[in-house]
C-alpha positions, 0 to 999 in steps of 0.5 A, spaced: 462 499 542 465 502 536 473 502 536 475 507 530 481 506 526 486 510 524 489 506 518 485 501 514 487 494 515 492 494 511 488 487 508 483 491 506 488 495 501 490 488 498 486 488 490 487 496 491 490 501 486 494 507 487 500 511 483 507 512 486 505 521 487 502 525 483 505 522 477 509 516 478 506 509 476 499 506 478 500 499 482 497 495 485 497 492 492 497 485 492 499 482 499 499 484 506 507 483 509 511 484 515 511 488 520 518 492 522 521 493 528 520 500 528 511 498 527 511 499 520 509 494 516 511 492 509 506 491 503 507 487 496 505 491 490 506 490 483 508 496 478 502 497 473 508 499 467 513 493 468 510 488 472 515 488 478 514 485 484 516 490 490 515 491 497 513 498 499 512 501 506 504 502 509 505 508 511 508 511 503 501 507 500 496 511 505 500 518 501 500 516 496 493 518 492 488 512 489 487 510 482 480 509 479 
């Protein structure tokens, strides 16, 4: 029996690259986070350019494009 996903794990998206929109800075996804009251879940990215630690919404890092 096969289940399809609609969103990756988001554990799977740890250790991934992608960048803030179009042209915004490259960051990388570091650690899954918690999940909100509304069902969105948070993820710990770090930005490429300054090295800050932020928290990020899921579903803004599944539209933001991927960075090879």
């Amino acid at each position: 029996m096969s289940t399809m996903h609609a969103f990756p794990e988001p554990q799977q998206l740890v250790g991934t690259w992608r960048r803030f929109g179009l042209v915004g800075p490259v960051y990388e996804i570091i650690e899954a986070g918690e999940e909100r009251p509304d069902g969105n879940r948070t993820m710990k990215v770090r930005v490429l350019e300054t090295g800050e630690e932020v928290e990020y919404s899921l579903l803004d890092i599944l539209d933001d494009p991927k960075e090879r």
